[in-house]
N, C-alpha and C positions, 0 to 999 in steps of 0.2 A: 644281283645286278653287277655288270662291269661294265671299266672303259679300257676301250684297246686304243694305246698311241702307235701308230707305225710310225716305221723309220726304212728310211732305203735311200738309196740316190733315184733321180728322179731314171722308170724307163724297168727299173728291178724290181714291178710286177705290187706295186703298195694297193695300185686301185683294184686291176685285178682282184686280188686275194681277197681284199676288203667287201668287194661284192659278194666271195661265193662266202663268207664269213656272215655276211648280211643277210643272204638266202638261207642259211642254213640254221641263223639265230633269231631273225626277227630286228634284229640289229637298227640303227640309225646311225645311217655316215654324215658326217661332217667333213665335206671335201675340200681341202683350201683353194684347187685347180678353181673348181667353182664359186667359190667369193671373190680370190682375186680377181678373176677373167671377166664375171660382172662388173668389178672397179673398173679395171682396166678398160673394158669398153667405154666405161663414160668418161675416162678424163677427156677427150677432145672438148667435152663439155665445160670441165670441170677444170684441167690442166692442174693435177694434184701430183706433186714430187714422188717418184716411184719406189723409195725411201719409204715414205710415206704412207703411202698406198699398199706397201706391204705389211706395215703394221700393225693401220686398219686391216687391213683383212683379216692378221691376225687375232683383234681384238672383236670383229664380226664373228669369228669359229667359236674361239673360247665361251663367248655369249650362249652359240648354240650349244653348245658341250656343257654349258651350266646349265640352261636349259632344261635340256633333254634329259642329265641327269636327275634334277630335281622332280620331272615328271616321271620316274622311274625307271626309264630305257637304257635297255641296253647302247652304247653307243661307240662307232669305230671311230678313229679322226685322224682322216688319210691327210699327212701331211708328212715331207722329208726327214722332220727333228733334227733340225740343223743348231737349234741351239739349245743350252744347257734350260736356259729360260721354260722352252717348250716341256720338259719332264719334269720341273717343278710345281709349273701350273697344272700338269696332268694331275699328278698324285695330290696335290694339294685340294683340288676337286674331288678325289676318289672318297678322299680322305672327310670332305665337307660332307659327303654323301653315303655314306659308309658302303663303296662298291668295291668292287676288286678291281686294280691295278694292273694290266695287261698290257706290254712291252713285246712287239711284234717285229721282226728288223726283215726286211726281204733284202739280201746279197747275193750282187752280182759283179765281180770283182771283175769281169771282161768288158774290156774300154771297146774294142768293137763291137760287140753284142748289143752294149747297152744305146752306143750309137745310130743301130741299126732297129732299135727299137725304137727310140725317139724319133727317128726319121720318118719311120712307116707306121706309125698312130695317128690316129685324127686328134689333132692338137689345138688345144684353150688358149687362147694368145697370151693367157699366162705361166706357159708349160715352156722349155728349155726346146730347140729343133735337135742340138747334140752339142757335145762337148766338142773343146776347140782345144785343152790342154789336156794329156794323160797324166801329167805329173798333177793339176789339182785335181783330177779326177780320186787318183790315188791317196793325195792328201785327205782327200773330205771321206772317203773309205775309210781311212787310218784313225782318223777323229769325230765316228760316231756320237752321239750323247748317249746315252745308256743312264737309265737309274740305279745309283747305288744297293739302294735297300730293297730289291723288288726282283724276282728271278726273271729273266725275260728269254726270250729263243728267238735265233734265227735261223731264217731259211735258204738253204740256196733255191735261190730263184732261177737258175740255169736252167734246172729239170721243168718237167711239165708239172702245173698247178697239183693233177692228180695224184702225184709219188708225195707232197709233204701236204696236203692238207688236214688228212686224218691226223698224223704229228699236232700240226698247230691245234686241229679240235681240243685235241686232250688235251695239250697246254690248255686252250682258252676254261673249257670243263672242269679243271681240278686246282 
């Protein structure tokens, strides 16, 4: 059994992969796009701090991720990893569940590539349209989270899905 956390900036191909990784394993994703964007539709309802709201949703995935592991699945949990927080709570899961530990990064270090991905996807009202700064773009590139104790790979996500999949397979395999 494992769990894959990706990590990427948002647009550098997380959901993508996460699917053909899905297809290929049996896998169960945990999408954050999708908890959040349900939140987010209801606050008109609700009018819940967006702070807040991304929390929760946070604490919605991890649920499913506890979940889904303790029912034995395999499971991806497509979400940025923007904070250090997110790779603690991975591994300490893996860890409750005796699974493997799988650290996925898709990188795409091109500020208008990525822009032009974000613009041309059919977008979750809680997905970014594009970046407005290159210099935090570059920033949040620079200060990935990454687990210490746990070998992980990235991929340029530049290339087409087909040139690094077989790559990531055997990572996720071995």
């Amino acid at each position: 059994m494992f769990f894959i956390q990706m990590a990427g900036f948002p647009g550098s191909g997380k959901s993508t992969l996460s699917r053909e990784i899905a297809k290929r394993t049996g896998s169960i994703i945990i999408d954050h796009d999708i908890v959040k964007s349900a939140l987010l539709n209801s606050i008109d309802e609700f009018s819940i701090d967006e702070k807040l709201l991304g929390k929760i949703s946070y604490n919605i995935d991890w649920s499913l991720v506890d979940f889904h592991l303790s029912q034995g699945h395999n499971v991806i949990f497509d979400s940025p990893c923007f904070y250090e927080e997110m790779v603690d709570i991975g591994t300490i899961l893996t860890e409750k569940y005796n699974a493997k530990y799988k650290y996925i990064e898709c990188y795409l270090d091109d500020f208008k590539e990525i822009n032009y991905r974000l613009k041309n996807r059919d977008r979750m009202v809680s997905q970014i349209a594009e970046i407005k700064s290159e210099a935090v773009f570059n920033h949040t590139l620079q200060n990935s989270k990454k687990p210490s104790n746990y070998r992980c790979i990235t991929v340029n996500t530049r290339q087409p899905l087909e040139n690094y999949i077989q790559e990531v397979m055997d990572y996720i395999n071995n």
